[in-house]
TORZA-890045 format. One record per residue (C-alpha): x, y, z. Coordinates in Angstrom, 3 decimals, padded with zeros to 6 digits. Example, Ala and Ser with C-alpha at 12.3 -4.5 7.8 and 13.67 -1.06 7.14 Angstrom:
<nodes>
<node><x>012.300</x><y>-004.500</y><z>007.800</z></node>
<node><x>013.670</x><y>-001.060</y><z>007.140</z></node>
</nodes>
This chain:
<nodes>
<node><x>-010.013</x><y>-016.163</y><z>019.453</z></node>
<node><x>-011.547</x><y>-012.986</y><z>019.223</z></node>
<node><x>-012.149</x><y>-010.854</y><z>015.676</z></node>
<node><x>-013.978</x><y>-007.462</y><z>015.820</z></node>
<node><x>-014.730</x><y>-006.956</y><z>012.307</z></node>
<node><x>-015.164</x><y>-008.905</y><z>008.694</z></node>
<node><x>-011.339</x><y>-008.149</y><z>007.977</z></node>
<node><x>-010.573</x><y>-009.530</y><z>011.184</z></node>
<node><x>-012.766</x><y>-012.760</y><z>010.495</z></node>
<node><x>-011.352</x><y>-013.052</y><z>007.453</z></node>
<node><x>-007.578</x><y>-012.812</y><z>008.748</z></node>
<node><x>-008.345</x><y>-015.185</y><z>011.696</z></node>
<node><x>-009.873</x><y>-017.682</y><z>009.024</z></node>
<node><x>-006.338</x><y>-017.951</y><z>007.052</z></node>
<node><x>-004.810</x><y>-018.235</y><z>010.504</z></node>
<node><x>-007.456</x><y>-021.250</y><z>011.270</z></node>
<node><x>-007.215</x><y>-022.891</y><z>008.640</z></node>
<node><x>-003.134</x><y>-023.143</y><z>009.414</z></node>
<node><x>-003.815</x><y>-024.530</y><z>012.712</z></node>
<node><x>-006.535</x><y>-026.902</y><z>012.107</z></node>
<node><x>-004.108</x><y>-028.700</y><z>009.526</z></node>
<node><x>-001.354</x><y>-028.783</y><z>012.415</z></node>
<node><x>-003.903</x><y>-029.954</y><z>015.340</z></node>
<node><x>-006.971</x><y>-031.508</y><z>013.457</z></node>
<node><x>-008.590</x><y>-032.170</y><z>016.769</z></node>
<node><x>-008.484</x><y>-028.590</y><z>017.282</z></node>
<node><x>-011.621</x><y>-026.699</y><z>019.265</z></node>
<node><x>-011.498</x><y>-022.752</y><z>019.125</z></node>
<node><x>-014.480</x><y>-020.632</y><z>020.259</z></node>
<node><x>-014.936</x><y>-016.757</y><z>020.604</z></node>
<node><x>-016.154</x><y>-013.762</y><z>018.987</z></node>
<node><x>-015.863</x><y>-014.220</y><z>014.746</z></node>
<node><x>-017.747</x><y>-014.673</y><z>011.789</z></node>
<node><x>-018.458</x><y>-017.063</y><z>009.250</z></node>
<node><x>-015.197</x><y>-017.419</y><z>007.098</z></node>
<node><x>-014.053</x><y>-018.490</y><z>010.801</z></node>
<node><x>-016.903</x><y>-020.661</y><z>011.124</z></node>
<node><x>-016.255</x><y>-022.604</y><z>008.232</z></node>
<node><x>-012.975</x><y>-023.983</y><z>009.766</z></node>
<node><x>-014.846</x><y>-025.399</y><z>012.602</z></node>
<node><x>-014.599</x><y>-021.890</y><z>014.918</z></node>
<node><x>-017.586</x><y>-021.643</y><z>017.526</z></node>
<node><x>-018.827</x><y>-017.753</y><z>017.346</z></node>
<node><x>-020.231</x><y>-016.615</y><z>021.389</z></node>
<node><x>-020.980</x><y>-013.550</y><z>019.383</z></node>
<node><x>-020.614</x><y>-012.468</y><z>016.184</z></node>
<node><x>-018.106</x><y>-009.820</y><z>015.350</z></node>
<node><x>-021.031</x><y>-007.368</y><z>014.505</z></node>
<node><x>-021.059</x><y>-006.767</y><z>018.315</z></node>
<node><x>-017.578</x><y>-004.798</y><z>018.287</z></node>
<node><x>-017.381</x><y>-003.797</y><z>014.715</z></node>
<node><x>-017.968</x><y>000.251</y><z>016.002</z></node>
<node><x>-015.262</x><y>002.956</y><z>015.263</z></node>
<node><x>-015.041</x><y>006.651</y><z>017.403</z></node>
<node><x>-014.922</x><y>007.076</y><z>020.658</z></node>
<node><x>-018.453</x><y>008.577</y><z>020.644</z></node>
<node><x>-019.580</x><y>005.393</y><z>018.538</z></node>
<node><x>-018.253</x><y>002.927</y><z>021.108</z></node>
<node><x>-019.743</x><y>004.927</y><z>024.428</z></node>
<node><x>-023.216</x><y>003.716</y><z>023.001</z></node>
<node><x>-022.491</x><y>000.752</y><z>022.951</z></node>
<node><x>-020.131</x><y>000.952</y><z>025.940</z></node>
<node><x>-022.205</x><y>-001.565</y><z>028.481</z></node>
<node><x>-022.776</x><y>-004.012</y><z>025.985</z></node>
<node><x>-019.296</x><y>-004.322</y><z>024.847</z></node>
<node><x>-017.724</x><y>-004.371</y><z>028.370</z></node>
<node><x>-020.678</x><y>-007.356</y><z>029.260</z></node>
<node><x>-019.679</x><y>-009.216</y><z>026.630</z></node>
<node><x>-015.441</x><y>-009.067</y><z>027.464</z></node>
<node><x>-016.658</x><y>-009.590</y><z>031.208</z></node>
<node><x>-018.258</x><y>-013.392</y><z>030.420</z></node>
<node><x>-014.951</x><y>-014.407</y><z>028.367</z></node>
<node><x>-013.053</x><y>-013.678</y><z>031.013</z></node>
<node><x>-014.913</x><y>-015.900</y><z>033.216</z></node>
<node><x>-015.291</x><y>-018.659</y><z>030.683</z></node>
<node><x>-011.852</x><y>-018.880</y><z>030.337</z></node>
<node><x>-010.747</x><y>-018.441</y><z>033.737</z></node>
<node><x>-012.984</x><y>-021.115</y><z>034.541</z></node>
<node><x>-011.721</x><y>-023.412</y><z>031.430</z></node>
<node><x>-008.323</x><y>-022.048</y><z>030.371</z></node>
<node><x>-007.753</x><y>-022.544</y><z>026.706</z></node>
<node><x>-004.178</x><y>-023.313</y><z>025.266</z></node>
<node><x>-003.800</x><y>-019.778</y><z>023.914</z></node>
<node><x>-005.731</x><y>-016.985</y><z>023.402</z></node>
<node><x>-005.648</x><y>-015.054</y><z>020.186</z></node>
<node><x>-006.603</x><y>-011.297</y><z>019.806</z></node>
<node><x>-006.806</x><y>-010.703</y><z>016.196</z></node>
<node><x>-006.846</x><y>-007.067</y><z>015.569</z></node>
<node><x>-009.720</x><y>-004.574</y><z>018.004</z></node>
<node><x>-007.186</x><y>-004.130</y><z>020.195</z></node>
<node><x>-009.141</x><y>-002.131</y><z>022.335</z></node>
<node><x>-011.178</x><y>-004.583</y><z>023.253</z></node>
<node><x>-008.512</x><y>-007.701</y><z>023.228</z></node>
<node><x>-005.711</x><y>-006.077</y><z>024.791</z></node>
<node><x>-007.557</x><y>-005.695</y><z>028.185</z></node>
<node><x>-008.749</x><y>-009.376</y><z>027.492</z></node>
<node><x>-005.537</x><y>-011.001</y><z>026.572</z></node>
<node><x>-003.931</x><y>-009.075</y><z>029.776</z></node>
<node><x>-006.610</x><y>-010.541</y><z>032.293</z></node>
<node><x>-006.083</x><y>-014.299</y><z>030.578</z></node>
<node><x>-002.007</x><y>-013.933</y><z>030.393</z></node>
<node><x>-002.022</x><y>-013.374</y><z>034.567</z></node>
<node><x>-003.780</x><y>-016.439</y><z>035.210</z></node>
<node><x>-001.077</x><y>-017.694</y><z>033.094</z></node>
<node><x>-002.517</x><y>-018.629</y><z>029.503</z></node>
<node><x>-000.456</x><y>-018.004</y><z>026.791</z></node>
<node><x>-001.486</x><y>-014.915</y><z>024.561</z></node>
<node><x>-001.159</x><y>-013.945</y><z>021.178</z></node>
<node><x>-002.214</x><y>-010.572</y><z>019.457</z></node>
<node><x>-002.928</x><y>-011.057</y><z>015.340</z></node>
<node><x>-001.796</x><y>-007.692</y><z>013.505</z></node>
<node><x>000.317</x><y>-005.328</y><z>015.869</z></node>
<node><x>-001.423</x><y>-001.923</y><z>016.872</z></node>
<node><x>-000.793</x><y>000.849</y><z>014.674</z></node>
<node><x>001.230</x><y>002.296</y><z>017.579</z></node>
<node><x>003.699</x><y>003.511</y><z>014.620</z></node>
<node><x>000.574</x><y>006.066</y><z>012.977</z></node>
<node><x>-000.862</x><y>006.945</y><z>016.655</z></node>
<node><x>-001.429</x><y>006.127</y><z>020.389</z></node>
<node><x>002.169</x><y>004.949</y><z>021.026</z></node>
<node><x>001.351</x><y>005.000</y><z>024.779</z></node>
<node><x>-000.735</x><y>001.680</y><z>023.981</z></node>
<node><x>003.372</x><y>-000.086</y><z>023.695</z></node>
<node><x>003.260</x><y>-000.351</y><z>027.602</z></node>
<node><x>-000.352</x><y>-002.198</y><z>027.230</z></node>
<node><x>000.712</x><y>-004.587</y><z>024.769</z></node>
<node><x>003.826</x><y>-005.600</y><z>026.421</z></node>
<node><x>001.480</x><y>-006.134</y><z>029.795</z></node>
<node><x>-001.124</x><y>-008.127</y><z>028.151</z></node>
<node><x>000.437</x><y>-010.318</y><z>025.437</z></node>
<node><x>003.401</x><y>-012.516</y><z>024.978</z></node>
<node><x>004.014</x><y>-012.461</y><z>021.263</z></node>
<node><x>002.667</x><y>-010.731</y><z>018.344</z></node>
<node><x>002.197</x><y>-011.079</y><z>014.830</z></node>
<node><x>002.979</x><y>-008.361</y><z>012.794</z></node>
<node><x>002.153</x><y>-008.151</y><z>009.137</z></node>
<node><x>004.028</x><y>-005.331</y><z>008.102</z></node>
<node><x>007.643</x><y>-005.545</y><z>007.855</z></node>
<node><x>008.914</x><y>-003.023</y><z>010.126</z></node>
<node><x>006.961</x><y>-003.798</y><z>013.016</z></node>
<node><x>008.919</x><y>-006.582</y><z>014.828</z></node>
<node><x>012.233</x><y>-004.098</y><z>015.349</z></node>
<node><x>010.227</x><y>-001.500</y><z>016.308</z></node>
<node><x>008.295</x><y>-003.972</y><z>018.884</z></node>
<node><x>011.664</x><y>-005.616</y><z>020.000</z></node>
<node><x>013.491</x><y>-002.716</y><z>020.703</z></node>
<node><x>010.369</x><y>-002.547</y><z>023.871</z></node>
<node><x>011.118</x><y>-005.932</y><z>024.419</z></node>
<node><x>008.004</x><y>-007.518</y><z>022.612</z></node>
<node><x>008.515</x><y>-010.390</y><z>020.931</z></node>
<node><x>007.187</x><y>-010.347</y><z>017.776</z></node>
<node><x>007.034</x><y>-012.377</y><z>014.048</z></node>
<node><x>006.831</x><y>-010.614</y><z>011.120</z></node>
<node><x>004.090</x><y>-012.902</y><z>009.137</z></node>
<node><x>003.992</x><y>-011.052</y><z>005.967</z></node>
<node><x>000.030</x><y>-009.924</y><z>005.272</z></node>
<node><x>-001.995</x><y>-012.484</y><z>004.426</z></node>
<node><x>-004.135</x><y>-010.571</y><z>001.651</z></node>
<node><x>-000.413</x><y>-010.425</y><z>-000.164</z></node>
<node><x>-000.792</x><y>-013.883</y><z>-000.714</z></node>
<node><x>-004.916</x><y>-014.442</y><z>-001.231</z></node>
<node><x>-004.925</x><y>-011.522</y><z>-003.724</z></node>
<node><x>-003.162</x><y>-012.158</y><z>-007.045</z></node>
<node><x>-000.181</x><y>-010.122</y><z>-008.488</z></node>
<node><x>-002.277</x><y>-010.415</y><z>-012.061</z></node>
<node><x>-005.724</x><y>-009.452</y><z>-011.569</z></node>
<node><x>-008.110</x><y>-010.901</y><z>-013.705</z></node>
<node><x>-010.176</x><y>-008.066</y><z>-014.417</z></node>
<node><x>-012.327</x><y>-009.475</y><z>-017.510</z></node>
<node><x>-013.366</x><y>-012.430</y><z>-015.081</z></node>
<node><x>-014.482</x><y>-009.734</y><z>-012.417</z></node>
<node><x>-016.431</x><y>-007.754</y><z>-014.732</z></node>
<node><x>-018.147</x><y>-010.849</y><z>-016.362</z></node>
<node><x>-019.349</x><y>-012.359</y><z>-013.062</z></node>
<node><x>-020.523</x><y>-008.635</y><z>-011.876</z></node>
<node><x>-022.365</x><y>-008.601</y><z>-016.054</z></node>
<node><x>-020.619</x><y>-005.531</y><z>-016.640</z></node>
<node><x>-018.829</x><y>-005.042</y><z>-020.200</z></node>
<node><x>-015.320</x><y>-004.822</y><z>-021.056</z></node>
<node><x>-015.281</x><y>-001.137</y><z>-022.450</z></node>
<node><x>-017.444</x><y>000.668</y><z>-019.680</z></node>
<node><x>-015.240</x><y>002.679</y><z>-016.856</z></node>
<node><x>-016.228</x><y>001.333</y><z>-013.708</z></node>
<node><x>-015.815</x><y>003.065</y><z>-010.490</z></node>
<node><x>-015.939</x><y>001.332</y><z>-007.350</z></node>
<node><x>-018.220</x><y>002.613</y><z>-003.728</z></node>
<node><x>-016.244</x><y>001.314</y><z>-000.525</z></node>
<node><x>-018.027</x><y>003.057</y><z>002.307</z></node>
<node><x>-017.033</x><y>000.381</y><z>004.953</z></node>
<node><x>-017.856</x><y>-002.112</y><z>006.444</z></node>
<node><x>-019.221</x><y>-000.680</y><z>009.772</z></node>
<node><x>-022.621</x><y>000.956</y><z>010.673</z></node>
<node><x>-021.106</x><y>003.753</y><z>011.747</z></node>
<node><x>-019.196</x><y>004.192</y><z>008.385</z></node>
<node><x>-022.131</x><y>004.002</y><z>006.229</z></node>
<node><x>-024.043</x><y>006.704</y><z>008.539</z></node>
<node><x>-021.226</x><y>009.007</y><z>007.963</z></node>
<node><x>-020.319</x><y>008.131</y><z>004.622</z></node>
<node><x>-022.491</x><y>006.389</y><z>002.338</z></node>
<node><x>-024.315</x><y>008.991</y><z>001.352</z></node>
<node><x>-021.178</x><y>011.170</y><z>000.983</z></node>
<node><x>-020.228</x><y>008.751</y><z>-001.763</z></node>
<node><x>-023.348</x><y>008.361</y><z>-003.286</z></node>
<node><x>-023.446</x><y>012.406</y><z>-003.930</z></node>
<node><x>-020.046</x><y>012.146</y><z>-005.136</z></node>
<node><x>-021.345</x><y>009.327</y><z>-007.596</z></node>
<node><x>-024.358</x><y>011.370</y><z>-008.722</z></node>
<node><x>-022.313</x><y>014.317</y><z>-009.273</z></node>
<node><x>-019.302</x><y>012.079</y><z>-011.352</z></node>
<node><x>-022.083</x><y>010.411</y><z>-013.656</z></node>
<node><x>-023.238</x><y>014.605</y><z>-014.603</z></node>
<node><x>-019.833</x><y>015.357</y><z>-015.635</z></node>
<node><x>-018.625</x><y>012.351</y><z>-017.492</z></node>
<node><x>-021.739</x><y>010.633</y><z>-018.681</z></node>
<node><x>-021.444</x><y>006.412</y><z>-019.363</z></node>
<node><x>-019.875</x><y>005.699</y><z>-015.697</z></node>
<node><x>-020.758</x><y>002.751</y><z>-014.026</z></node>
<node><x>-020.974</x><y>002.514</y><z>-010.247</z></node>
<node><x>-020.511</x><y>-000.756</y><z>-008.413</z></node>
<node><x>-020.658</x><y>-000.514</y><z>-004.040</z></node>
<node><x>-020.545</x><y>-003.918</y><z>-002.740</z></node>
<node><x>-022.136</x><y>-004.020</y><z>001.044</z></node>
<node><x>-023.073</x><y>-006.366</y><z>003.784</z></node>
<node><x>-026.905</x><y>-007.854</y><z>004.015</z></node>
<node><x>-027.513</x><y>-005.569</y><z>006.917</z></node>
<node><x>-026.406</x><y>-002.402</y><z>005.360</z></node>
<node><x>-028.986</x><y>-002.804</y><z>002.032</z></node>
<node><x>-032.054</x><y>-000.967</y><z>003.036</z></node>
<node><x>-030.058</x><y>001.915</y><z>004.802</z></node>
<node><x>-028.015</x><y>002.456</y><z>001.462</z></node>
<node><x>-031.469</x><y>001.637</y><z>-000.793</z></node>
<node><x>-032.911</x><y>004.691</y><z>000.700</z></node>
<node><x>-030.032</x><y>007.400</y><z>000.616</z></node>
<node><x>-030.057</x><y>006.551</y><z>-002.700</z></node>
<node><x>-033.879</x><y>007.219</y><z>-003.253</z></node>
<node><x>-033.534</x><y>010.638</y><z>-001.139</z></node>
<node><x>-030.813</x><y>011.940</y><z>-003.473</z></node>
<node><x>-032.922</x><y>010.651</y><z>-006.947</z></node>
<node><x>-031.046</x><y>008.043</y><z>-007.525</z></node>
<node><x>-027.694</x><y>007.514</y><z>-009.110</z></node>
<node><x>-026.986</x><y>006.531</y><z>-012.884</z></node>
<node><x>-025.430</x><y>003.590</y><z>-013.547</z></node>
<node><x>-025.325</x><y>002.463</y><z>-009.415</z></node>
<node><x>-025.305</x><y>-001.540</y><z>-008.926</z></node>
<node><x>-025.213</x><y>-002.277</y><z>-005.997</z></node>
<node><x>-024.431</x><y>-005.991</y><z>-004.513</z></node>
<node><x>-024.138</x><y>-007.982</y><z>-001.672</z></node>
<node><x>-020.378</x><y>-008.584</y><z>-000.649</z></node>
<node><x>-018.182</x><y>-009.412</y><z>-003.723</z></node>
<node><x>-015.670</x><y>-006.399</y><z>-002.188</z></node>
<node><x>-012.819</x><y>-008.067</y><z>-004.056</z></node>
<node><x>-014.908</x><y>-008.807</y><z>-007.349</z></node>
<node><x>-015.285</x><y>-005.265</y><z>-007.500</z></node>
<node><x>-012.247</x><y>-003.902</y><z>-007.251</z></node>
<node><x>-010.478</x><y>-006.463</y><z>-009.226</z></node>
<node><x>-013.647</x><y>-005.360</y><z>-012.097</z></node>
<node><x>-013.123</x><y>-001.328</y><z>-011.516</z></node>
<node><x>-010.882</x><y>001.346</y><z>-013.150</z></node>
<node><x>-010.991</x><y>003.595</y><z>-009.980</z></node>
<node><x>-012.658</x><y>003.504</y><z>-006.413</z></node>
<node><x>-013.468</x><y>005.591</y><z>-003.514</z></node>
<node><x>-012.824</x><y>003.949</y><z>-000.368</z></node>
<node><x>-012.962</x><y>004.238</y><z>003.244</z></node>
<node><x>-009.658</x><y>004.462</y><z>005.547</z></node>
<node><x>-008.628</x><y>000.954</y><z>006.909</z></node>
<node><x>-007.932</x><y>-002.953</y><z>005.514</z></node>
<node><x>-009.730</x><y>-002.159</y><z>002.084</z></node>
<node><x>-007.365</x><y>000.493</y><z>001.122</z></node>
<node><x>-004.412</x><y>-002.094</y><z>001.411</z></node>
<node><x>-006.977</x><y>-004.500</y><z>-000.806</z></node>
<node><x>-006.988</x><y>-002.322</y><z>-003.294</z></node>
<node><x>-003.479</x><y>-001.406</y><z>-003.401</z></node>
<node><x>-003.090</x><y>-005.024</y><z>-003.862</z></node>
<node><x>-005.523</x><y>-005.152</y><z>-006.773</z></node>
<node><x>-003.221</x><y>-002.519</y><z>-008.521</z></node>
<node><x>-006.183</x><y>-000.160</y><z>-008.503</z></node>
<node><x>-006.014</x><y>003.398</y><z>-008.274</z></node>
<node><x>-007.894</x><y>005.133</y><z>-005.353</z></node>
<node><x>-009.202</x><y>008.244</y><z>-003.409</z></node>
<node><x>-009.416</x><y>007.562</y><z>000.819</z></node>
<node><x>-012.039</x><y>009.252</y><z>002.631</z></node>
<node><x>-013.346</x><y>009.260</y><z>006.250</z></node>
<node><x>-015.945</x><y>010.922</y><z>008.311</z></node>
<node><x>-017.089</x><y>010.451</y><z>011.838</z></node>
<node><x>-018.326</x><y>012.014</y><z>014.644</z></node>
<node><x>-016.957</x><y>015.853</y><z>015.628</z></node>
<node><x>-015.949</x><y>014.383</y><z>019.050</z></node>
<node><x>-014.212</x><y>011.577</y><z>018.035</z></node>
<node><x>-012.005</x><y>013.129</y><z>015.449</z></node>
<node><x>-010.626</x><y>016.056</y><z>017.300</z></node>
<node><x>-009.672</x><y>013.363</y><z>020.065</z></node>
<node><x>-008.491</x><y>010.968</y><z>017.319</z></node>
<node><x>-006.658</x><y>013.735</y><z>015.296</z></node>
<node><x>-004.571</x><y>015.121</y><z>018.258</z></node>
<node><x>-003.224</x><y>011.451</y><z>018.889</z></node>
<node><x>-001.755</x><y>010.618</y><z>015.429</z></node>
<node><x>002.094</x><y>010.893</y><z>014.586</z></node>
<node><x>002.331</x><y>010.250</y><z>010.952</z></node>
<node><x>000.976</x><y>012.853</y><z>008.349</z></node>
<node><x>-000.973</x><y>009.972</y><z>006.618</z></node>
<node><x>-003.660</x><y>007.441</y><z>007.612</z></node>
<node><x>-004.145</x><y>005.620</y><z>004.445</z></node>
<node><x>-002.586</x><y>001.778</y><z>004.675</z></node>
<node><x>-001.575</x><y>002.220</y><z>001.523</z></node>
<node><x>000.071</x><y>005.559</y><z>001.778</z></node>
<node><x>001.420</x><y>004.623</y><z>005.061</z></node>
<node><x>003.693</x><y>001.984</y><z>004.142</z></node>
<node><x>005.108</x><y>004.121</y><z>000.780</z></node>
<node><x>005.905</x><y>006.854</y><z>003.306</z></node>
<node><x>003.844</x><y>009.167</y><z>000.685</z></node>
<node><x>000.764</x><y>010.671</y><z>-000.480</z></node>
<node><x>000.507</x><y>008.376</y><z>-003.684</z></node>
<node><x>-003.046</x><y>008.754</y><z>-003.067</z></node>
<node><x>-005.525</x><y>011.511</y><z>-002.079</z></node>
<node><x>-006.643</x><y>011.439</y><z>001.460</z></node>
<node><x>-009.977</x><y>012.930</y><z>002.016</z></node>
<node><x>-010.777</x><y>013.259</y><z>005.861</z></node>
<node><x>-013.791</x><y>014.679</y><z>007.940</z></node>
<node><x>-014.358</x><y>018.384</y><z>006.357</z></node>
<node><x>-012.584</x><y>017.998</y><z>003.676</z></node>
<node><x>-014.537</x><y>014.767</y><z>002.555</z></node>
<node><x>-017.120</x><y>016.825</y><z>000.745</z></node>
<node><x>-019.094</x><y>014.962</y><z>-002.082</z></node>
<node><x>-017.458</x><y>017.655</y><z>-004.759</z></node>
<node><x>-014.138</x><y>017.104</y><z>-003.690</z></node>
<node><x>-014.632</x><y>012.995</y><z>-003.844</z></node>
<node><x>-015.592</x><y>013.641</y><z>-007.170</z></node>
<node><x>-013.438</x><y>015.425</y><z>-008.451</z></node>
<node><x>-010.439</x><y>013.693</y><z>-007.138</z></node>
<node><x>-011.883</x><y>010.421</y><z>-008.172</z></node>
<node><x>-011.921</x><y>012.079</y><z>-011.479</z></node>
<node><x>-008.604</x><y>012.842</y><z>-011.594</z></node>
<node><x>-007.233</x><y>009.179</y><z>-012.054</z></node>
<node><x>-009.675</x><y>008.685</y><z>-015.057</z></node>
<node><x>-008.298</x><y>011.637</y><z>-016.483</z></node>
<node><x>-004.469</x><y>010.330</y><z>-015.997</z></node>
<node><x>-003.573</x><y>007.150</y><z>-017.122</z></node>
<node><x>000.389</x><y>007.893</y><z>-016.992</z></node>
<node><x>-000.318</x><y>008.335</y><z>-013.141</z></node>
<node><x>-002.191</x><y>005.230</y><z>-012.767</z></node>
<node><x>000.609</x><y>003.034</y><z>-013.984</z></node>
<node><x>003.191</x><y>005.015</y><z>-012.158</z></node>
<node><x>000.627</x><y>004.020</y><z>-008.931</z></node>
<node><x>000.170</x><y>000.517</y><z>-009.914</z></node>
<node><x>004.002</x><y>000.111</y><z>-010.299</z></node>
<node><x>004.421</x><y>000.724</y><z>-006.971</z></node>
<node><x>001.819</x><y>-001.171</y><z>-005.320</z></node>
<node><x>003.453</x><y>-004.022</y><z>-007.154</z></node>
<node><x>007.013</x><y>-003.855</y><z>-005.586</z></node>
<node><x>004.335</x><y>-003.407</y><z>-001.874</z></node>
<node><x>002.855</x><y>-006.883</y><z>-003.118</z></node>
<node><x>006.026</x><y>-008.113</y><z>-003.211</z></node>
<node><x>007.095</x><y>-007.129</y><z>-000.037</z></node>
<node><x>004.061</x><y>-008.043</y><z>001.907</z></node>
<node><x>004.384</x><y>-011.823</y><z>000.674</z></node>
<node><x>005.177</x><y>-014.444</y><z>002.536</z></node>
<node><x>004.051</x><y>-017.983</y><z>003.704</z></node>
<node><x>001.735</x><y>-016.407</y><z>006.657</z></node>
<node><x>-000.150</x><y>-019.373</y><z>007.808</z></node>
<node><x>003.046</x><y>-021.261</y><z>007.940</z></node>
<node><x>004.822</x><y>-018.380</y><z>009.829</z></node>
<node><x>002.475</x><y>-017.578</y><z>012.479</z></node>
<node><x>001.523</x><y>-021.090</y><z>013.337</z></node>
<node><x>004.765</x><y>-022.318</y><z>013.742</z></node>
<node><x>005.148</x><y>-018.901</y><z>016.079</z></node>
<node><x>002.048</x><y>-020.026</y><z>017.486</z></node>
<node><x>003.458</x><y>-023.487</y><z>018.405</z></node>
<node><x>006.494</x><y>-022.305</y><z>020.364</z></node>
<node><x>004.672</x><y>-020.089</y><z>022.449</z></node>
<node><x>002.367</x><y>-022.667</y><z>023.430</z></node>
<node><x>005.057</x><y>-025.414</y><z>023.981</z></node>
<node><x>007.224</x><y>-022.872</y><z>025.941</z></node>
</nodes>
């Protein structure tokens, strides 16, 4: 198995923990984390090692990255495993998955390629490198089969790990923040290269929301790694009223907050699932977003927009993602609470249709490919 990032680790865990319970002798090894670790997974690398975004990003780490894919594909030449299992980082699993599938292992790819939002060239790749995929969003598998893919339709797996009724005074008492304070919530990411570009973006945007409506409360959960980097923007701006900031607890924090402010990818769909209203923003290198911008075909690249087929929420992207603007969008949920339950009523009928028995689903997918 191979995961590039924490969602991915934590999506491959669920899927683990499915498979141990069918084969208990089970042995997997690969590129993870620790949620995959705990169900007896064997990290060669960490996912750290892929976890970039941008084309710019990735070409400085370029030699490192192809080094790394070059010794699994030896390893596993040399000792085929049953299946192989790309979750997610397709660029880096596809090209994998298509070396291990001609020396005739069977291979699986973990959340389909958004080749619906942009890059559908990649179709012709996946059908090349992998012999079934998992698809957690609903449309996916017709869309797949109809260029002879085979593919499952899983449901999402966060659909069923994050409640429909969000405990939200059991989220703000483990974070020790009280009932009656509005609480906003800082998602910059969970890459480097998302913090570099913007962290501090959201830490302006903080400074400049706790001015105009004084008695805000800031919570921005982050990885170990990412503390000192984030400690010091927020000494070179003066510091932030009201900022806490704390290691992990992602979904404590937006099951505690009223609003957040989050980067594109898996954490928007999080908080759509925690009913909570929400302003997307992302920021990366010039390069890689005029290349990246001239590829996508849908008019949104929030998860959460995506799948309503509407702007339900503000997307703030490269230029536009200007500290004022955050703000001031961010604002506007706190100062529309007929809007917010219009939003939340929607992300409830998502829920709904995002939930089903995953583990169950893909390992019984998982078993037929392997016995066939």
């Amino acid at each position: 198995m191979v995961a590039g990032e924490a969602s991915g680790d934590m999506l491959a865990a669920m899927l683990l923990q499915g498979l141990v319970q069918r084969w208990p002798q089970l042995s997997s090894e690969g590129i993870g984390g620790s949620a995959m670790a705990n169900h007896g997974f064997k990290p060669l690398w960490g996912y750290e090692k892929l976890a970039v975004r941008g084309y710019v990003e990735v070409l400085k780490h370029y030699w490192e990255i192809v080094g790394i894919r070059r010794q699994l594909k030896a390893r596993w030449t040399q000792k085929p495993p049953s299946a192989f299992i790309g979750v997610d980082a397709p660029d880096f699993n596809l090209d994998l998955a298509k070396h291990l599938k001609a020396q005739g292992v069977p291979t699986i790819h973990y959340v389909c390629p958004s080749i619906w939002a942009w890059r559908p060239e990649r179709v012709e790749t996946i059908r090349q490198s992998v012999d079934h995929v998992l698809c957690v969003f609903p449309f996916e598998t017709e869309l797949l089969e109809r260029h002879k893919i085979a593919a499952t339709y899983v449901g999402h797996p966060l659909a069923h790990k994050i409640p429909q009724v969000i405990d939200r005074e059991a989220a703000r008492n483990a974070l020790r923040i009280p009932l009656d304070t509005t609480l906003v919530a800082l998602l910059p990411g969970s890459r480097k290269s998302e913090i570099d570009y913007l962290a501090l973006r959201f830490l302006k945007a903080a400074k400049l929301m706790a001015t105009r409506q004084p008695g805000l409360q800031f919570i921005l959960p982050t990885l170990p790694a990412f503390l000192p980097a984030i400690q010091a923007m927020v000494q070179q701006i003066g510091g932030v009223p009201g900022l806490q900031i704390c290691e992990g607890q992602s979904h404590t924090a937006l099951a505690a907050c009223d609003v957040t402010l989050i980067a594109s990818g898996t954490a928007t769909l999080e908080a759509a699932l925690f009913k909570r209203p929400m302003v997307i923003a992302y920021n990366m290198h010039a390069l890689s977003w005029q290349i990246m911008r001239r590829k996508k075909l849908q008019p949104w690249v929030g998860l959460p927009n995506i799948l309503l087929q509407d702007f339900a929420v503000p997307e703030l992207l490269q230029d536009a993602a200007t500290p004022e603007a955050l703000a001031d969008e961010t604002l506007q949920w706190l100062a529309h609470p007929e809007a917010v339950r219009t939003l939340q009523a929607r992300f409830e009928a998502l829920h709904n249709s995002l939930k089903m028995d995953t583990t169950q689903l893909a390992t019984d997918a998982i078993e037929k490919i392997i016995a066939h």
